[in-house]
Structure formats: C-alpha cells, structure tokens
BAMI-238749 format. One record per residue: x, y, z of N, C-alpha, C in turn; residue number from 1. Coordinates in Angstrom, 2 decimals. Example, Ala and Ser with C-alpha at 12.3 -4.5 7.8 and 13.67 -1.06 7.14 Angstrom:
2
SITE     n_xx     n_yy     n_zz    ca_xx    ca_yy    ca_zz     c_xx     c_yy     c_zz  num
SITE    13.19    -5.69     7.80    12.30    -4.50     7.80    13.20    -3.30     7.80    1
SITE    12.85    -2.25     7.08    13.67    -1.06     7.14    12.90     0.03     7.87    2
***
This chain:
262
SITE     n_xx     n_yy     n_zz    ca_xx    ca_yy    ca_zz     c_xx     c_yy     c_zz  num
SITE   -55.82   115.71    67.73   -55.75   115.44    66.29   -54.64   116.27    65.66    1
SITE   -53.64   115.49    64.82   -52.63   116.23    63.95   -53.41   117.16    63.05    2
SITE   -53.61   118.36    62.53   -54.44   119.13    61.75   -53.65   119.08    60.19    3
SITE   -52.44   118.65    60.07   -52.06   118.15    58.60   -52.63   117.01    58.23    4
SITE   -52.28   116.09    59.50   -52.84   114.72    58.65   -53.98   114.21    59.33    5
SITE   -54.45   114.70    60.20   -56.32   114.04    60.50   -55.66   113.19    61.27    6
SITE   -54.68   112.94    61.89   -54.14   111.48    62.89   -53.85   111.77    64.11    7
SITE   -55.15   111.30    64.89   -55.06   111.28    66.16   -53.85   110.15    66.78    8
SITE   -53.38   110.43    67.67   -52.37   109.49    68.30   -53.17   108.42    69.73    9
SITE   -53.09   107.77    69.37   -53.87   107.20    71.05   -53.64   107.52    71.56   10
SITE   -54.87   107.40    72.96   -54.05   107.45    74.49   -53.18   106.26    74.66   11
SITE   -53.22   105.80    74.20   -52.29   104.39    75.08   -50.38   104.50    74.23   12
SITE   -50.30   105.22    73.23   -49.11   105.48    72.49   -48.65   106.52    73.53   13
SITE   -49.17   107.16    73.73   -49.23   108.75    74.59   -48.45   108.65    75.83   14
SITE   -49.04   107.43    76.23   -48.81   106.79    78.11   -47.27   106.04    77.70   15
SITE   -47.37   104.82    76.57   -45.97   104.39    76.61   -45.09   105.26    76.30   16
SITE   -45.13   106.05    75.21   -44.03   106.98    75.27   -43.49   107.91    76.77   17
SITE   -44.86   108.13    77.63   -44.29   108.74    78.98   -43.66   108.19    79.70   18
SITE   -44.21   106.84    79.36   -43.47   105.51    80.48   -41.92   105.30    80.02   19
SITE   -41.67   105.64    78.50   -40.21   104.62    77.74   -39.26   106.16    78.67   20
SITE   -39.91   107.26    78.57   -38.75   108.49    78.35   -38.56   108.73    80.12   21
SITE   -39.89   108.69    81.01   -39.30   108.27    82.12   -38.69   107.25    82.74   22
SITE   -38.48   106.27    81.89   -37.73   105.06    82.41   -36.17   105.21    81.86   23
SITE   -36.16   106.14    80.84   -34.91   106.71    80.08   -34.15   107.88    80.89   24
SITE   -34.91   108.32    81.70   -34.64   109.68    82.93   -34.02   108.93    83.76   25
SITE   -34.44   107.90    84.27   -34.28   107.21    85.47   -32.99   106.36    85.52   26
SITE   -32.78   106.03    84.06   -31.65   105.68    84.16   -30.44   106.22    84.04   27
SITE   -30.34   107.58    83.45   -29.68   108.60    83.26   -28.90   109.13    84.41   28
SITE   -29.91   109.33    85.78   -29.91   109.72    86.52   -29.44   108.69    87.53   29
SITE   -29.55   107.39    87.50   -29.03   106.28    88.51   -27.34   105.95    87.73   30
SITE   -27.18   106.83    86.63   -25.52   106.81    86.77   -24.93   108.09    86.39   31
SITE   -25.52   109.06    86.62   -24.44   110.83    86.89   -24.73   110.83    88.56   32
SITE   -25.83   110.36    88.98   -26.03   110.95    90.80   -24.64   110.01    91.75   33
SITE   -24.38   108.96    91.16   -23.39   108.18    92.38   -21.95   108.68    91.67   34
SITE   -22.19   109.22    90.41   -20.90   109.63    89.76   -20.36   111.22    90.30   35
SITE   -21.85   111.81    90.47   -21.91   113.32    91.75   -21.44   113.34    92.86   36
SITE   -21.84   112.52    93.59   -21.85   112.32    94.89   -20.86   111.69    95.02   37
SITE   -19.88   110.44    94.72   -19.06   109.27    95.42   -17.74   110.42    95.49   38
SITE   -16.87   110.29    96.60   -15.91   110.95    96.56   -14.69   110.47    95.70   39
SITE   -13.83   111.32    95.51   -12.65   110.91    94.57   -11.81   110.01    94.73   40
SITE   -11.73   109.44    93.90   -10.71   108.03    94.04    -9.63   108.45    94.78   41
SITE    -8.69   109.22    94.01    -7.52   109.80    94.80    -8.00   110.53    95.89   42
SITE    -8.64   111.26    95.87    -8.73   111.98    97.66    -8.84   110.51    98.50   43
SITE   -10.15   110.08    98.63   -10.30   108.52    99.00    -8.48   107.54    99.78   44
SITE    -7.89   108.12    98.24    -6.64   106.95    98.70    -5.55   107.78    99.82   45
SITE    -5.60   108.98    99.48    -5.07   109.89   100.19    -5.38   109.48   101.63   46
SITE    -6.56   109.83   101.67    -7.19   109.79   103.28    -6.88   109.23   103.93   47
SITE    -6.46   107.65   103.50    -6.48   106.02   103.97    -5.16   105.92   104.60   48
SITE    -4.05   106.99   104.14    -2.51   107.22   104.37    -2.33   107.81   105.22   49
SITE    -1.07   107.70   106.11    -1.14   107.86   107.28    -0.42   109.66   107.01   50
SITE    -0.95   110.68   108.14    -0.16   112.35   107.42     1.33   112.27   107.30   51
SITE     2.09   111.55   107.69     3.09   111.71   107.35     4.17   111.31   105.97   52
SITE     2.92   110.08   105.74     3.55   109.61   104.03     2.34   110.29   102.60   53
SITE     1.85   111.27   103.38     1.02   111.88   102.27     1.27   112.61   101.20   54
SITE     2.38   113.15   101.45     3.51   113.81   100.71     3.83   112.66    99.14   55
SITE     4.43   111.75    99.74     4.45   110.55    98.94     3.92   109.87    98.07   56
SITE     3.28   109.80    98.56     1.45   109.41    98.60     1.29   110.07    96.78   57
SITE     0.83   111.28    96.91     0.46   112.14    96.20     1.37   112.01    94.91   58
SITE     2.64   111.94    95.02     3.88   111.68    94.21     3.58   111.07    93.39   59
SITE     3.09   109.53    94.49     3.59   108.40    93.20     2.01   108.15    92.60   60
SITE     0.91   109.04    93.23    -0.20   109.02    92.49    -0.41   109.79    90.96   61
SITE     0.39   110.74    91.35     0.59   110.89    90.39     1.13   110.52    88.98   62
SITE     1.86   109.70    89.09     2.80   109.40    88.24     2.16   107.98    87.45   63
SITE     1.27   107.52    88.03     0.51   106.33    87.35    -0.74   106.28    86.92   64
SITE    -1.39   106.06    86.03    -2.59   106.25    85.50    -3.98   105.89    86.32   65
SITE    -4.59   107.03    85.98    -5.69   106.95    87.07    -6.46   105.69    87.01   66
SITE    -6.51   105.21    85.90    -7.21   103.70    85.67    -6.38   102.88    86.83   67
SITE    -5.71   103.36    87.63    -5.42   102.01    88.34    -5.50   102.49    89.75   68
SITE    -5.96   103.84    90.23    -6.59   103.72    91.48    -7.60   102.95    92.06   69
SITE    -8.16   102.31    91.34    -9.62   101.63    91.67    -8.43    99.66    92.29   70
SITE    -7.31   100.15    91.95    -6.48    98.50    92.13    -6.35    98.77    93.78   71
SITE    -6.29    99.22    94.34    -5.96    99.43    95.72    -6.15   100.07    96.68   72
SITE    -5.82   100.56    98.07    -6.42   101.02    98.75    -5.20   101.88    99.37   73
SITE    -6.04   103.36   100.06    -4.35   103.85   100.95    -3.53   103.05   101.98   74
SITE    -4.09   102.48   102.37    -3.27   101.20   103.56    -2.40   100.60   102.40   75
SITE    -2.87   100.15   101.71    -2.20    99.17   100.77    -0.80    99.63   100.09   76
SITE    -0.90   101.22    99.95     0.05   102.10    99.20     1.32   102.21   100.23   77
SITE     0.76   102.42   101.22     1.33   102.78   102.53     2.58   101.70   102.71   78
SITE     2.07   100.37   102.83     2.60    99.61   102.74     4.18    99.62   102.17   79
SITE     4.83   100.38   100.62     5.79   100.81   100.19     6.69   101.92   100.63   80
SITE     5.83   102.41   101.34     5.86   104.08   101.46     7.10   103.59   103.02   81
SITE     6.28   102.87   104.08     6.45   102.73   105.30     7.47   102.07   105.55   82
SITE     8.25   101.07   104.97     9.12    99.98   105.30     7.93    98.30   105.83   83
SITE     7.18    98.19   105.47     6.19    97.30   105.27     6.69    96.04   104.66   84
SITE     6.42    96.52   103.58     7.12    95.64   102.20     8.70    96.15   102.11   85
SITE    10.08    95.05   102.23    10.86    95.18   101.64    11.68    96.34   101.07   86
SITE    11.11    96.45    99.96    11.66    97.31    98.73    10.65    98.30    98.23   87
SITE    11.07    99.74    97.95    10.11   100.77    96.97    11.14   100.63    95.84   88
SITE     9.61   100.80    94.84    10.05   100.69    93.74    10.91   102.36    92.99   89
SITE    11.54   102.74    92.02    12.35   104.01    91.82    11.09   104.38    91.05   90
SITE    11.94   105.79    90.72    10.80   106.69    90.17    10.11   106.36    88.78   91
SITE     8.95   106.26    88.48     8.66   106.06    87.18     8.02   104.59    86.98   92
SITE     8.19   103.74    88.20     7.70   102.20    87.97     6.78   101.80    88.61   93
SITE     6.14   102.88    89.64     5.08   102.18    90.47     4.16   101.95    89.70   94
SITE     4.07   101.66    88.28     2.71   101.26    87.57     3.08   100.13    87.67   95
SITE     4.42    99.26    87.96     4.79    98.03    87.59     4.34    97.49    89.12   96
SITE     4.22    98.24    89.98     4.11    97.21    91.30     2.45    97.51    91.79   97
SITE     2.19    98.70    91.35     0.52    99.49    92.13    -0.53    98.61    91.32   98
SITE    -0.35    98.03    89.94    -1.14    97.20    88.95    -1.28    96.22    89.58   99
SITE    -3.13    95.63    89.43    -3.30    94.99    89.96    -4.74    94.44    89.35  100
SITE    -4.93    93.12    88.92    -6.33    93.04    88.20    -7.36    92.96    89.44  101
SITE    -8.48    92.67    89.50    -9.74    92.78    90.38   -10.97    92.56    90.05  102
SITE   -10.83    91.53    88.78   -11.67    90.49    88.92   -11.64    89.49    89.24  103
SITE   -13.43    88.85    89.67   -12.86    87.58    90.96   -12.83    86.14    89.82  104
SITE   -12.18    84.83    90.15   -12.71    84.57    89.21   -13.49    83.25    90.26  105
SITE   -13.70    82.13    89.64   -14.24    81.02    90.30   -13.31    80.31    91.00  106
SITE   -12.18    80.39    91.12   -11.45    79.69    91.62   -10.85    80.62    93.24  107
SITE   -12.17    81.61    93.49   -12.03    82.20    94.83   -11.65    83.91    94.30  108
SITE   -11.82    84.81    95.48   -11.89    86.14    95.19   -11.00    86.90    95.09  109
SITE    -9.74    86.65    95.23    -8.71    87.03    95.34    -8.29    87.44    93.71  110
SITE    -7.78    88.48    93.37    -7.68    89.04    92.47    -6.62    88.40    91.52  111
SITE    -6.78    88.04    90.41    -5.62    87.14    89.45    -4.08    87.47    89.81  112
SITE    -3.99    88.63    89.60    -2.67    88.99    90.28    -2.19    89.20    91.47  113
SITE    -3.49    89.58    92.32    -3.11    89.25    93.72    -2.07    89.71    94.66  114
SITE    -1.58    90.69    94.19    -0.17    91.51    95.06    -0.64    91.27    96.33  115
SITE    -2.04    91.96    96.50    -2.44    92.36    98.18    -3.41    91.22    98.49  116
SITE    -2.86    90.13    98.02    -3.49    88.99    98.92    -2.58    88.60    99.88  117
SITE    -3.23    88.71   101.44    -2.30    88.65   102.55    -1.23    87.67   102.39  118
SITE    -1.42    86.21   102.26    -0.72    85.35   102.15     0.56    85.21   101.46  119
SITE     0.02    86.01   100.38     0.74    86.03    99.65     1.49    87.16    99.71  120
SITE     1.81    88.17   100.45     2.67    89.09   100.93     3.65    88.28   101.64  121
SITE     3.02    87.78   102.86     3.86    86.96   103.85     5.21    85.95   103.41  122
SITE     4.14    85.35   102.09     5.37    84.62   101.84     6.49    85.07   100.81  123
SITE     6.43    86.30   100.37     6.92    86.60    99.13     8.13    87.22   100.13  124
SITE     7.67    87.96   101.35     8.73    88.20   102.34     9.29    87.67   103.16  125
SITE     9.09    86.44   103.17     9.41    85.12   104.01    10.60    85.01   103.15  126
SITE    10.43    84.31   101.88    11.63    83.94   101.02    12.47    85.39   100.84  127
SITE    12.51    86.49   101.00    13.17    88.14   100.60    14.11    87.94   101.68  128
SITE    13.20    87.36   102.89    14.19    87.63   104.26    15.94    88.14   104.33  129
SITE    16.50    88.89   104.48    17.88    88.93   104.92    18.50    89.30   103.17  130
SITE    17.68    89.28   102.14    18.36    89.14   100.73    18.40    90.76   100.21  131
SITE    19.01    90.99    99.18    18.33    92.35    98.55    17.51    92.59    97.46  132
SITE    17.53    93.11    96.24    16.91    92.92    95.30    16.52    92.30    94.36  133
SITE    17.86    91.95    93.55    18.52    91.06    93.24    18.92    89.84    93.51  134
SITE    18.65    89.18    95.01    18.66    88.25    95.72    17.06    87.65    95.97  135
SITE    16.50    88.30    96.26    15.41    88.26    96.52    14.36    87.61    95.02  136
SITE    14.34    88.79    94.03    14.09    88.36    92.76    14.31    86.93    91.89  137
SITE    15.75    86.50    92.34    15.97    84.97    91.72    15.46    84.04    92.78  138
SITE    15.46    84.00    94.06    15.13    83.62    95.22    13.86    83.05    94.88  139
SITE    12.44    84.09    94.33    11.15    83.84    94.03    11.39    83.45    93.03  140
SITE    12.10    83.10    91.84    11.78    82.82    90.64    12.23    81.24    90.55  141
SITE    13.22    81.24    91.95    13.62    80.01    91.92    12.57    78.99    92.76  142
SITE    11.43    79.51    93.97    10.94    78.82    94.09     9.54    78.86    93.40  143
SITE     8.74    79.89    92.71     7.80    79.37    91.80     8.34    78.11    91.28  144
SITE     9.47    78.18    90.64     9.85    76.71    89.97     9.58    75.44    90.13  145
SITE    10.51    75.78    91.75    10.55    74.37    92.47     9.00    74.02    93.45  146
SITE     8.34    75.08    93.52     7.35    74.78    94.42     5.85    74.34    93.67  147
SITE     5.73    74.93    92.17     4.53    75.01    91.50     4.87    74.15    90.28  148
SITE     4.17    73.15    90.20     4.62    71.32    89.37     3.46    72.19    88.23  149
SITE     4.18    71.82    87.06     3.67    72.06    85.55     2.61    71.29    85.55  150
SITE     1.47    71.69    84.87     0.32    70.98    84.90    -0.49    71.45    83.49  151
SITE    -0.07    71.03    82.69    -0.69    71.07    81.48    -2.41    71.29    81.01  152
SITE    -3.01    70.67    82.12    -4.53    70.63    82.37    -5.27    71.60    83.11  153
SITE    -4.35    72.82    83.80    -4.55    73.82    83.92    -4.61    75.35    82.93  154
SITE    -4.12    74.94    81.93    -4.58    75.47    81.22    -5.60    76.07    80.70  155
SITE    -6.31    75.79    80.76    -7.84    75.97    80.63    -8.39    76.59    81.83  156
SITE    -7.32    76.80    82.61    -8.53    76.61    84.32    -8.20    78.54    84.49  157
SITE    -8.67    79.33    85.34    -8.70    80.54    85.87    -7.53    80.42    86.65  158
SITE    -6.77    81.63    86.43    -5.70    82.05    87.22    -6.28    83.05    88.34  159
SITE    -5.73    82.48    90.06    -5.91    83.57    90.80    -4.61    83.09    92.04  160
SITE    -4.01    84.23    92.60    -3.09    84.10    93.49    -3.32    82.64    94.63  161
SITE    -4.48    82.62    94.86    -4.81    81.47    96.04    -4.97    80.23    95.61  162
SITE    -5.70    80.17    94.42    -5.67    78.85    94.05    -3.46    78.09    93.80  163
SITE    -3.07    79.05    93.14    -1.84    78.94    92.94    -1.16    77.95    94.41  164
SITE    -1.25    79.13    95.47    -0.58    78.71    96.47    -1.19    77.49    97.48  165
SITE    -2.96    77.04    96.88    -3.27    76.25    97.47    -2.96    74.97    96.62  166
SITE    -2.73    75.16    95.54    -3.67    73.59    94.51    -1.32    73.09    94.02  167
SITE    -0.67    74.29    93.92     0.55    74.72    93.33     0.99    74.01    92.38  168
SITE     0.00    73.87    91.91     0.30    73.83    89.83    -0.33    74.75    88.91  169
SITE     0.48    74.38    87.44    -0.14    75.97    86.95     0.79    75.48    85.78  170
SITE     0.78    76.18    84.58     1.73    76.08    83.70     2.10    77.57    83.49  171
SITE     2.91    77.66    82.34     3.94    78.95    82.35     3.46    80.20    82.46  172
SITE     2.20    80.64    81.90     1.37    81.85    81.83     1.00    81.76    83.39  173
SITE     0.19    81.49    84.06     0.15    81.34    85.85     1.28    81.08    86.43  174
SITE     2.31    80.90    86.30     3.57    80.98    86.88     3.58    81.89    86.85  175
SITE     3.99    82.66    85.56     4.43    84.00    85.15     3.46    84.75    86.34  176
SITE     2.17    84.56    86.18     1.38    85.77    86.84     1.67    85.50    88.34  177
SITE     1.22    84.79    89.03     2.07    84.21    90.21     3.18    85.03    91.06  178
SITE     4.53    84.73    89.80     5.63    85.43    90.13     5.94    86.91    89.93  179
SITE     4.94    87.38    89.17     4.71    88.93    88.89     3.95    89.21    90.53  180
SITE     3.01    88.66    91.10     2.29    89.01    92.17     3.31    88.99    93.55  181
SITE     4.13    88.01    93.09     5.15    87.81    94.66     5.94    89.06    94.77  182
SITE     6.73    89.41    93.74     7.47    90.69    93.08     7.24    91.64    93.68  183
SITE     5.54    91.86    93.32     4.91    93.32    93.61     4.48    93.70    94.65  184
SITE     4.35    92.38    95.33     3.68    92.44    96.60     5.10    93.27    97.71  185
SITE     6.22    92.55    96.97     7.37    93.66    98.21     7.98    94.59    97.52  186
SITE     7.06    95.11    96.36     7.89    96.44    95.94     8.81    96.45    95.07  187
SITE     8.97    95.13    93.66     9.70    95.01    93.05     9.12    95.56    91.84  188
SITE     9.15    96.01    91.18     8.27    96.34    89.61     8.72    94.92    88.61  189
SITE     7.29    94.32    88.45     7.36    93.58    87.40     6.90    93.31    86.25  190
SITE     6.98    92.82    85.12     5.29    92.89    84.27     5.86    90.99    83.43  191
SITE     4.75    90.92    82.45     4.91    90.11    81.65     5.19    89.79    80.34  192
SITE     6.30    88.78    80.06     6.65    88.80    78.50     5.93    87.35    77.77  193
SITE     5.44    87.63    76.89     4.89    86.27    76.26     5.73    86.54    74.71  194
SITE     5.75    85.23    74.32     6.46    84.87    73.22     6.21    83.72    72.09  195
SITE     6.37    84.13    70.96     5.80    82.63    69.98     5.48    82.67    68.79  196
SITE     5.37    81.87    68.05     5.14    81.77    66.41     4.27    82.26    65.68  197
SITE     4.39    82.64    64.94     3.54    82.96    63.71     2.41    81.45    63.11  198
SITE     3.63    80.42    63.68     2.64    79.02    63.00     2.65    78.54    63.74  199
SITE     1.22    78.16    64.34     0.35    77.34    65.18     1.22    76.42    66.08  200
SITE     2.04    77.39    66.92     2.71    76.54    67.73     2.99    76.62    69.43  201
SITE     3.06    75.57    70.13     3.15    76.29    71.53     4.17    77.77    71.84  202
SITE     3.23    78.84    72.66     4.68    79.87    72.85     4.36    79.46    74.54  203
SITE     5.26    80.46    74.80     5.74    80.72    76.30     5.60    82.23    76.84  204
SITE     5.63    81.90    78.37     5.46    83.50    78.94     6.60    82.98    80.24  205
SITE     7.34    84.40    80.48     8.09    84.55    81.44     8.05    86.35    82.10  206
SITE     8.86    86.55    82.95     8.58    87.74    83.45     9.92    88.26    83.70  207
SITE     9.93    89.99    83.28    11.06    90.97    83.59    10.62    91.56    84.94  208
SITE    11.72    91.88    85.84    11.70    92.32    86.69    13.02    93.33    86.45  209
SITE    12.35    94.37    87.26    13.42    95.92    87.24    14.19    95.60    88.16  210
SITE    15.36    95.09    88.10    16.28    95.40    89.27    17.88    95.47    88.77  211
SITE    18.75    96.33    89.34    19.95    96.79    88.91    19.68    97.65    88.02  212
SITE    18.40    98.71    88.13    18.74    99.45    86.83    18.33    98.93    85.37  213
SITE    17.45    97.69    85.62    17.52    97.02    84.03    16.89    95.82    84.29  214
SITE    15.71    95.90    83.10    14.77    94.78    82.94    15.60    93.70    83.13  215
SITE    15.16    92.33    84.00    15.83    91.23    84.14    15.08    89.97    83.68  216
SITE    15.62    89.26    82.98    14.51    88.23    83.05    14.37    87.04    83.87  217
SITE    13.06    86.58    84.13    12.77    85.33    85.15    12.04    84.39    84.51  218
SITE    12.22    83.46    84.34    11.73    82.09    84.22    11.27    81.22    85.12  219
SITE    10.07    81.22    85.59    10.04    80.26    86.82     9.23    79.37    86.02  220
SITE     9.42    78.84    84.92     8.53    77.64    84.54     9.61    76.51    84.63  221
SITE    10.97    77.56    83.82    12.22    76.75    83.58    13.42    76.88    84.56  222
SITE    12.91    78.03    85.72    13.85    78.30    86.59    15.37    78.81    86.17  223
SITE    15.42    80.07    85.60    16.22    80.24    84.60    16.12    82.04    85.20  224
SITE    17.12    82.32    85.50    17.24    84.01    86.08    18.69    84.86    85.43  225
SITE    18.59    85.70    84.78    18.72    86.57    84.18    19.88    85.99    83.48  226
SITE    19.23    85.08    82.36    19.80    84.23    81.55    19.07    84.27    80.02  227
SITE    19.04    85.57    79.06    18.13    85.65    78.13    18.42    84.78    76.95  228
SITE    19.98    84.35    77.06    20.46    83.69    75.66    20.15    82.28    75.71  229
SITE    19.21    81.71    76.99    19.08    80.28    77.22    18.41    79.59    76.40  230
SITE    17.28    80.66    75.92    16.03    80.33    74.87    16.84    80.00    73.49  231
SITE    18.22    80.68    73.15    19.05    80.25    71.95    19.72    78.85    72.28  232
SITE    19.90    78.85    72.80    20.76    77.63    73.57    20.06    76.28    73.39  233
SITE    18.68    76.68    73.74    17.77    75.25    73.90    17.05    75.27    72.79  234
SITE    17.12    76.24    71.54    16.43    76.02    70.52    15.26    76.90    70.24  235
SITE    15.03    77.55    71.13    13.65    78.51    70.93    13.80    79.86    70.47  236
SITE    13.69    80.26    69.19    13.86    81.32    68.81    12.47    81.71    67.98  237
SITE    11.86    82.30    68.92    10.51    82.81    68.99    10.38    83.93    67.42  238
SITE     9.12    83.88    66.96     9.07    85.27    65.78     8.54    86.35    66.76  239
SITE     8.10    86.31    67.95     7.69    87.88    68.59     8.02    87.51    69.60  240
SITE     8.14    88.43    70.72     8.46    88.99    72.06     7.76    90.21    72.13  241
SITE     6.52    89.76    72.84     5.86    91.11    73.69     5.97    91.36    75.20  242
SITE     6.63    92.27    75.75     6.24    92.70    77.19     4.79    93.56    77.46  243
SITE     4.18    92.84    78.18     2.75    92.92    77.88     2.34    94.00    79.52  244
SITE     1.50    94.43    79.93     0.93    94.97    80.81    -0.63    94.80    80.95  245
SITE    -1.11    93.74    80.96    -2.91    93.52    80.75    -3.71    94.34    81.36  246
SITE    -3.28    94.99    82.78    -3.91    95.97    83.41    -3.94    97.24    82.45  247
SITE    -3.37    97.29    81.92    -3.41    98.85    81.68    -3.08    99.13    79.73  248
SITE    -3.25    97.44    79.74    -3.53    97.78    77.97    -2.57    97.84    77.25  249
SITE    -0.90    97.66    77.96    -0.12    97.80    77.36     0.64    96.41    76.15  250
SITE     0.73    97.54    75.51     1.88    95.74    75.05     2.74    96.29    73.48  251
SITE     4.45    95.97    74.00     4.99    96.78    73.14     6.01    95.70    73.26  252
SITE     6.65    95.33    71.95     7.86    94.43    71.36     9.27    94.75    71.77  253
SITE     9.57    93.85    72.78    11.27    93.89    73.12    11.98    93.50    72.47  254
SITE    13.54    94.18    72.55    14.22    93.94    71.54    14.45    92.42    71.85  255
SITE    14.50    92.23    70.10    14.87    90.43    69.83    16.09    90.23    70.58  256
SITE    16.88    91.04    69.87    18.33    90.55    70.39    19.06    90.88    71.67  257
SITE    18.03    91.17    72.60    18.42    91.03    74.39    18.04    89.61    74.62  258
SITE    17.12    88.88    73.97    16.85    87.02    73.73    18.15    86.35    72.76  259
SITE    18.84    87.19    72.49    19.89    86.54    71.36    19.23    86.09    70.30  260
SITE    17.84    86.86    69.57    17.20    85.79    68.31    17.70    86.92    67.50  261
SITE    18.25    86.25    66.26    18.52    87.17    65.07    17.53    88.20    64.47  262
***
C-alpha cells in the first residue's frame, strides 16, 4: 500500500512492469553484446590481405570513410593493390572505386553497383585488354551504349549489375550505374552526375570518370566521351548539375560551365 495515497498497486501491474523492463534488458543487451564481441571491420579487412600488401592496405583504409568498410572484403581490396584489376586508383579517390551499395534487390543479389560481381569484373577487363586509362574508359562507355538498348519501361524496374548484363536494357540512370560498376571494378574512380529542370521535365544522368588528372565525362546512354559541350549543341541546357555519390551521401553542384550552360 502507497501510505500517501491508500493505493495499492496490483499484483498483476507489478508482474507486467517486470515482464515490459526485462524484455527492455533483453533487448538492450541483444545489440551492445554482438557490438562487444564482433571483431573490427578494419582489422577483419586487414586480415583478409595478403602480409605483403598490408602496408597498403592500411593506407588506403584510411583515407575513406569508415561507412564503407562494410562494401567489401580484404580479397576484394587486394585485388587493386596486386595487379588483379588493371588500374589503382591515385591518392585520395579510392572512395570513388571501394563504394559500393549492398542491397539486394529483386532482380537477384548482386549489389546495384556491383563492382565485385565476378562477371562483371571479367568483362570490364575483357574490353580494358591491351588499352590504358583513358582508352579503356571510352572503350566501356562506348559499349554500355552499343550493348544496353534504351528501354523506357525499365524505369520503374530495380537496378542491379546482373540483371543489366543479363536482360541489357536499362535507360540512362542504370546505364550510368552499370558504367560506374565496370569503371570500378578495374580501378578507375567513378561516381554519378544527374541533371534537370526546375519544371517538370525529363532530366538525365551520365558519369565522370577520373582519368588524366581530371573529371571526364561519359555518356553511355548517348555514347558521347569527354565531350561536355554536346549537351549545348543538342539543346540541353539543364538548371542543375549534381555529381552525386549515393553511397556515402554525397552530392555537390558542378560547375555549369565545364557543360558550356551559361
């Protein structure tokens, strides 16, 4: 009995409250104990690397935000490190090639962007063969083009690396992502630019790639390589230009007039 107010509490108030606050323990505790115990992402990726590129390793872990260790694995890193893939990317860009989304969607498990989907390594170095950076880069931008037929009705549908290379249609935003995944997969740093009106009108997405020292642009919807004044040419003079980074939240306005828009 409360002795201010004469109010006994039930037993049965008594019991749920024991039941709500141990079921409130329990859950507390089923996410600090695997957060205790699981070992460190980075040690983890470390491990996976072979001792001699650990050195490396460590470098370029550093240099990219920890939100994106959970994109890959040390084999996978290795891969740049080793002569594997092609091309390493220079200092300061492995966020552009190590990014990687990793959700699945319905259209199979393979991650939307898909760098380290096998297949899609193979072939991104199939077409690189014998080329260099710069060769290589228009090379893929030229066959997203020619290989992946515009499909307007995809739109709507989930972007993932496999469906791409199985179904190979897609319109400009899945191109774009597509050709960002071929890029990264051999060590090119790439990301994505989308573009478009203020009034309710179709925009477009295409992709910069780092090579020569300097964002380049690629078009594989329109098959169009490091040609920014084309969009003036054909009439499209967009009110924004964002180079976007979805992994990692980024998204910051390129200059207009590397597009030639006033």
């Amino acid at each position: 009995m409360n002795e201010k107010s004469g109010f006994v509490v039930p037993r049965k108030v008594k019991v749920i409250r024991a039941l709500l606050a141990a079921a409130f323990l329990l859950i507390v505790l089923s996410i600090a104990i695997p957060r205790l115990t699981r070992p460190d992402t980075k040690e983890k990726i470390l491990s996976e690397v072979s001792p001699q590129y650990r050195t490396q390793a460590e470098k370029v872990l550093g240099e990219i935000p920890p939100g994106l260790y959970n994109d890959f694995s040390g084999e996978e890193l290795e891969r740049f490190l080793d002569g594997t893939a092609p091309f390493t990317p220079p200092e300061g860009l492995w966020k552009y090639v190590l990014s990687n989304k990793t959700a699945s969607t319905n259209a199979g498990n393979a991650p939307p962007y898909g760098w380290n989907y096998p297949p899609l390594f193979n072939l991104a170095r199939s077409v690189a063969e014998g080329k260099d950076e710069r060769q290589s880069t228009e090379a893929l931008t030229i066959y997203v083009h020619q290989k992946i037929s515009y499909n307007v009705d995809d739109a709507s549908r989930p972007y993932s690396a496999n469906r791409m290379m199985e179904e190979k249609t897609g319109v400009c935003e899945q191109k774009t992502k597509f050709l960002i995944a071929l890029l990264r997969s051999i060590g090119i740093p790439a990301r994505e630019v989308e573009a478009g009106y203020i009034a309710p009108q179709p925009g477009h997405a295409w992709v910069e790639a780092y090579v020569d020292g300097g964002w380049v642009m690629c078009d594989p919807t329109n098959g169009f390589f490091d040609k920014p004044q084309i969009f003036m040419t054909i009439g499209w003079n967009f009110d924004y230009v964002h180079a976007t980074e979805p992994d990692m939240g980024e998204s910051y306005t390129v200059d207009r007039k590397k597009y030639y828009f006033p």
